[in-house]
N, C-alpha and C positions, 0 to 999 in steps of 0.2 A: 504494500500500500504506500503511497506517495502524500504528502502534508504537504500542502502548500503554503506559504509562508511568507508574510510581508517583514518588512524593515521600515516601521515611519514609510514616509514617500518614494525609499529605495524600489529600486525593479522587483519583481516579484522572483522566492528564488524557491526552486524543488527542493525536498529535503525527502532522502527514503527515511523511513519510519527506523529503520535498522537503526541509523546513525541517532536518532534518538533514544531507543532505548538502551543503547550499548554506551550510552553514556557518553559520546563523540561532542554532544551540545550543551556536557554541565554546564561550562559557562553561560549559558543563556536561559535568559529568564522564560518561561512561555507561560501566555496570558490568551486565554479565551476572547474573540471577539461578537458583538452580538450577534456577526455576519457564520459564528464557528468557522471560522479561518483562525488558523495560528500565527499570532504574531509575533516576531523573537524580538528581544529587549536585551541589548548588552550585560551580563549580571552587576559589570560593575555601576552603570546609571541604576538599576534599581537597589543596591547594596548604597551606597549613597543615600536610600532614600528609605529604606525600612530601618536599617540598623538601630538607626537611634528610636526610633518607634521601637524594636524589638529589645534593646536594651534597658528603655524606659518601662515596659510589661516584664520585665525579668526581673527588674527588682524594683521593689519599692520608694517611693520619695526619701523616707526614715533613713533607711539604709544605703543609699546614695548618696546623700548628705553626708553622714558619717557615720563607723559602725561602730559602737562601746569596744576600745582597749581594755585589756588587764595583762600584769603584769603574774608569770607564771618561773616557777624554780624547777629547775630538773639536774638532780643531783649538782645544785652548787652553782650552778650557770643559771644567771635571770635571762628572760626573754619576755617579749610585748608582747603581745599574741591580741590581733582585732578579733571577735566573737562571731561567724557564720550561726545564728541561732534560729535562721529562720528560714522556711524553701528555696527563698527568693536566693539570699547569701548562700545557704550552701550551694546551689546551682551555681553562680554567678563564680563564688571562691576568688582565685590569684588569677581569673581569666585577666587577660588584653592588660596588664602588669608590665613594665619593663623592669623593671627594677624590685627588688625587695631588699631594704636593711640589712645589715648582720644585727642576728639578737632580736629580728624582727617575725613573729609568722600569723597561718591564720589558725585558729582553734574552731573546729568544723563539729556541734552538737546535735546527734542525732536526737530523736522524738524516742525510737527501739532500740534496743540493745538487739543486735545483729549483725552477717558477714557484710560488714559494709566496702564498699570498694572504691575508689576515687582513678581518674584518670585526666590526662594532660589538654584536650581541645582545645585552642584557643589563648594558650598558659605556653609564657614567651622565657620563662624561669627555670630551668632548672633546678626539682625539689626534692626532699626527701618528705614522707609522709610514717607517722609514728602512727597506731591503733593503737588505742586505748581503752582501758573497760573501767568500769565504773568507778572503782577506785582510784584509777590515775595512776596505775600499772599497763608501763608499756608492753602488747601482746606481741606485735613484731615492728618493725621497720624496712621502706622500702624505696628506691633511689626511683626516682620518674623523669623519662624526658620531656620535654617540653615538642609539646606541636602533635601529638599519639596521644591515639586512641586504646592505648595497652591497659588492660586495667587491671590497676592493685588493691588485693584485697584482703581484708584480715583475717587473720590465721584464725582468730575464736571469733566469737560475739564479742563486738566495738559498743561503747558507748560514745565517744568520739575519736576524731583523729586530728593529729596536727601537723602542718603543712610548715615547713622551713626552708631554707638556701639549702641545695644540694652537699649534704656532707657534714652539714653539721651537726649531727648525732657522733660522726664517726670521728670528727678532730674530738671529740671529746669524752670519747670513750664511754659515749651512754649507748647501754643495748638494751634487747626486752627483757622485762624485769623490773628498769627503773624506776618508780614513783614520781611523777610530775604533780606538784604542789602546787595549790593558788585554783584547784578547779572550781572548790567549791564559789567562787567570786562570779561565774559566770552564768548567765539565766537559764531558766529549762530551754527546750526546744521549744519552739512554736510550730 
């Protein structure tokens, strides 16, 4: 089967169905006309144009604004940690980031205690991510690349996990087992 397919005012151009579904026109946006003609739309002019609509329904005003810091100990090393306490933030997390502090991360509270698992999309950071159970005994730790969709996940049932700069569990010789202190500071899950 053959789609026909405009461009704005451009000439009209054939497209076999093939190169669509085989994924040849991710780049392009296609939008129903009321005519049912297919029209293609550059993704980047419509990525331009939803994004910020799409990042504005991802998280909330509150939380965009700015999200509650607390200050957390794990064995002897302070660290800031901002609070993911609510869908919106944990979704969102160290996305679209360049940068993250030393001493700095995010503290990700689930609602359940379960195998939660956390992965890199969008997240420009190179991180390490700790599981934690209720107590604030770490269950394991796990090195993430940035830009993958690999997911890591916890070894038992997580209450939370925390999100750091790449490697800093390991210069400092914290492994699972270790008690991270200051949880109680931070609000249930929403």
């Amino acid at each position: 089967m053959i789609l026909s397919a405009f461009v704005g005012h451009y000439p009209r151009r054939i497209v076999p169905k093939s190169f669509v579904v085989s994924g040849i026109l991710s780049k392009m946006f296609l939008l129903a006309s009321w005519r049912f003609n297919m029209i293609l739309v550059p993704w980047r002019f419509v990525k331009c144009l939803m994004f910020p609509a799409a990042l504005a329904l991802a998280v909330p005003p509150a939380a965009r604004a700015q999200m509650l810091e607390i200050p957390l100990t794990v064995a002897g090393h302070k660290l800031t940690v901002e609070v993911a306490d609510t869908e919106g933030t944990r979704v969102q997390g160290l996305m679209h980031r360049r940068i993250l502090p030393e001493n700095r991360g995010m503290l990700f509270v689930f609602r359940e205690v379960t195998h939660h698992a956390m992965w890199m999309m969008n997240t420009h950071i190179p991180l390490s991510v700790a599981f934690l159970d209720e107590r604030g005994l770490i269950i394991n730790i796990a090195d993430m690349r940035p830009q993958t969709s690999d997911a890591h996940a916890a070894a038992k049932p997580a209450k939370y996990a925390l999100e750091v700069n790449q490697g800093w569990f390991a210069k400092r010789g914290i492994k699972p087992g270790a008690r991270i202190e200051g949880l109680e500071r931070a609000p249930p899950a929403r």
